[in-house]
N, C-alpha and C positions, 0 to 999 in steps of 0.2 A: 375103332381098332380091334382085331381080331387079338382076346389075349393069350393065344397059343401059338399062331403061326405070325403074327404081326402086319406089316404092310405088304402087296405087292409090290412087285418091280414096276409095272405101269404106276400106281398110286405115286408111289414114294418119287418118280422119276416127276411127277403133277407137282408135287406140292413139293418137292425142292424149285421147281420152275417160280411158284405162286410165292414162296415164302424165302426161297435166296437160301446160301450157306450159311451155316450154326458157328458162325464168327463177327466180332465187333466191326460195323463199318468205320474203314480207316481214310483219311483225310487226303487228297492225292495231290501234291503242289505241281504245279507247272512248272517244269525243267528250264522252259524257255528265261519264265522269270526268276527262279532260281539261279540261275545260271548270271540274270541281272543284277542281282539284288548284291553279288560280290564286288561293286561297280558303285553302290549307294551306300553314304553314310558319314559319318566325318571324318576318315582315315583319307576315302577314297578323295572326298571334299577337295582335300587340303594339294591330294597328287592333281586332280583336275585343277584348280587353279594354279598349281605351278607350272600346268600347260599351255594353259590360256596366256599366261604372263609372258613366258617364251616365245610361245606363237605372237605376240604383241611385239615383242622384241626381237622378233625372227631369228632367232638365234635357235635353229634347227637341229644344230648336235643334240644340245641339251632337248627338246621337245622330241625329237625321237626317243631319247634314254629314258626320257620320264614316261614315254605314253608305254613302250615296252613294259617298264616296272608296275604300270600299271593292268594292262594285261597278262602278265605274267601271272602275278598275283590273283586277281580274279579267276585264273583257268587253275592255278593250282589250287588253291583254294576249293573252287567246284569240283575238283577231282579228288581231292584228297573226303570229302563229305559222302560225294556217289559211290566210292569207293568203302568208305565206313556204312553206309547204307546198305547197298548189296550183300558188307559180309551181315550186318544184323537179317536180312531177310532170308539172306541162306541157314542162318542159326536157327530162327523161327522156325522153316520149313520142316528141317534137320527135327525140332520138337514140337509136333503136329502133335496135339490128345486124339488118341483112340480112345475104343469103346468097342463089346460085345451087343450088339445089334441085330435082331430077328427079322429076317425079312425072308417072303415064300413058304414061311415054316422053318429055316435053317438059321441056326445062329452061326457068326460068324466078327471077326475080330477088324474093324472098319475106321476109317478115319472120321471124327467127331464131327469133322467142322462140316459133313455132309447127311447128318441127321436133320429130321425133319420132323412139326408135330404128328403125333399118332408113332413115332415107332417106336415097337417094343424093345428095351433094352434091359442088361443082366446089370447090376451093380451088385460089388463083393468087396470084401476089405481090402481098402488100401485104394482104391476107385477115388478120382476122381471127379464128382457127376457133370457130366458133359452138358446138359442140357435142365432146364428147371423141369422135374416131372413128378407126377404122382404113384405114388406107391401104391401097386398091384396088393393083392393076397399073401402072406406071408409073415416072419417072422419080423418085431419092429427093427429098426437099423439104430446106432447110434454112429451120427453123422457130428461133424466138427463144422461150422460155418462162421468161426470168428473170424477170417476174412472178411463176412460178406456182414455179420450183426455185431462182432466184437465181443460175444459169449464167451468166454473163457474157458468153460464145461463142455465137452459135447453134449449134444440133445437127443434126445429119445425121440424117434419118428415111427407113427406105427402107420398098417395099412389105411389108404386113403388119403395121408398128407404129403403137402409137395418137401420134395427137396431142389433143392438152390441150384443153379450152375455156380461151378467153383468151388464146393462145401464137398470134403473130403469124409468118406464110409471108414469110420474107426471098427464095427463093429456088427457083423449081421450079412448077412444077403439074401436079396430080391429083386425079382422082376418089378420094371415100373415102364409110365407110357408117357411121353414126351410132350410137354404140356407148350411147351413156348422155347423160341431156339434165338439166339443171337440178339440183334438190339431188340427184343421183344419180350427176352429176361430179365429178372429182380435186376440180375450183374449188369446188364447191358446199360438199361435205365439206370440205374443208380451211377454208370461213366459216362453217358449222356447229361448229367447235371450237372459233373465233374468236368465235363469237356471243357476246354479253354480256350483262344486262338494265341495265347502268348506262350511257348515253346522251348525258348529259353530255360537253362539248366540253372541253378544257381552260382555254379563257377563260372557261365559265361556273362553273367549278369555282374558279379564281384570285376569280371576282366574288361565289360565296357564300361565301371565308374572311375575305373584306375586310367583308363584310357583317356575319357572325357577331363579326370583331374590333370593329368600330365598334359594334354593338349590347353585346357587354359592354363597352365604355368605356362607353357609355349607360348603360347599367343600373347603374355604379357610381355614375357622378356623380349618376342621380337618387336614389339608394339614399340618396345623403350627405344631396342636399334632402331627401326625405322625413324620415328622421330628424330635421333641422334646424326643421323645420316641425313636428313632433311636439313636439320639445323645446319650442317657443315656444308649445306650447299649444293647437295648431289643430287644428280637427277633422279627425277620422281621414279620412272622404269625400272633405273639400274636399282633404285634404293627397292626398292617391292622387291627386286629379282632374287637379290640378294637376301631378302626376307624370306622370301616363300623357301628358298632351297633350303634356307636353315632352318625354317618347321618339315620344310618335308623327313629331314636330316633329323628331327627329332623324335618322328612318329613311327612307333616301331611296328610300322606295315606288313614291310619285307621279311 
């Protein structure tokens, strides 16, 4: 890398092709199945078997009322989620990190997440570094990276040492050259190990043991009517039907 004029436009236009944008690769779910998975689980369980029971007992009022409730549910549900989604990625976009960026010889004020290794960039107080890079010639920086180490101090960076993506310029400014960009950073890998596939928040997690608890109390007390309703004689169909609606009646779905 040239350290006065930095990358060409052909260069730079190579190696974002070879090395991708200067951002964490994110997880992409399928809408299709998304869109299913409102459909699966023991809420839904409980409305699907008091379909099947209806449909058993052909008593079609009720099996329409129920399958509606249950698609109802599911589509708002998916909509209410894509709808929280959207505004989070519109918020994102909204706070893109820039960066001063040398390319052709001209510096100029650019968005981050289309840096590439080898370009030359400006960091100045109150920056912060878009990309892991090494420090050019100059005066040392004192950089803050307890994000990334948990130091409590900022650190003293002089020329030749890298600085972190994410690790914020309390102090100093210099030119440096861009060493590694996106999952190929300290930051990147170090959220690569962190990665998880369980998603869940911890209030959603406190709201399905509450649900699971409240569904087996359900399940007992209707276990008991069921029984009780056998005992006196009645038929099997009507006794289930009359089950199911009072769990479904109990499962705060809707």
């Amino acid at each position: 890398t040239d350290p006065v004029n930095g990358l060409s436009t052909a260069e730079w236009e190579r190696r974002l092709e070879e090395f991708g944008p200067n951002k964490l690769p994110e997880n992409e779910t399928n809408i299709f199945l998304k869109f299913l998975s409102y459909f699966w689980g023991p809420m839904p369980f409980m409305i699907w078997l008091a379909i099947i029971v209806e449909a058993i007992n052909r008593d079609w009022e009720d099996f329409i009322v129920l399958m509606i409730l249950q698609i109802v549910n599911g589509v708002v549900g998916f909509i209410e989620e894509k709808n929280a989604g959207n505004a989070i990625a519109a918020l994102k976009n909204s706070l893109l990190p820039e960066c001063r960026v040398c390319r052709d010889g001209t510096f100029s004020t650019g968005n981050a997440t289309q840096l590439v290794p080898g370009d030359l960039i400006e960091l100045t107080i109150g920056d912060v570094v878009p990309a892991d890079s090494i420090l050019l010639e100059g005066e040392p920086l004192q950089v803050d990276q307890s994000a990334l180490t948990g130091e409590s101090l900022p650190v003293t960076k002089h020329p030749g040492s890298k600085v972190l993506m994410g690790s914020a310029i309390k102090r100093g400014e210099i030119y440096a050259v861009v060493c590694a960009t996106g999952a190929n950073t300290f930051f990147g890998k170090a959220a690569d190990l962190l990665n998880i596939d369980d998603t869940q928040g911890r209030f959603q997690k406190i709201l399905f043991k509450i649900t699971l608890g409240l569904l087996a109390i359900s399940l007992l007390l209707c276990s008991i009517i069921f029984i009780t309703l056998l005992v006196n004689k009645e038929d099997v169909l009507d006794a289930l039907s009359v089950v199911i609606v009072l769990l479904v009646a109990s499962i705060p779905i809707a």
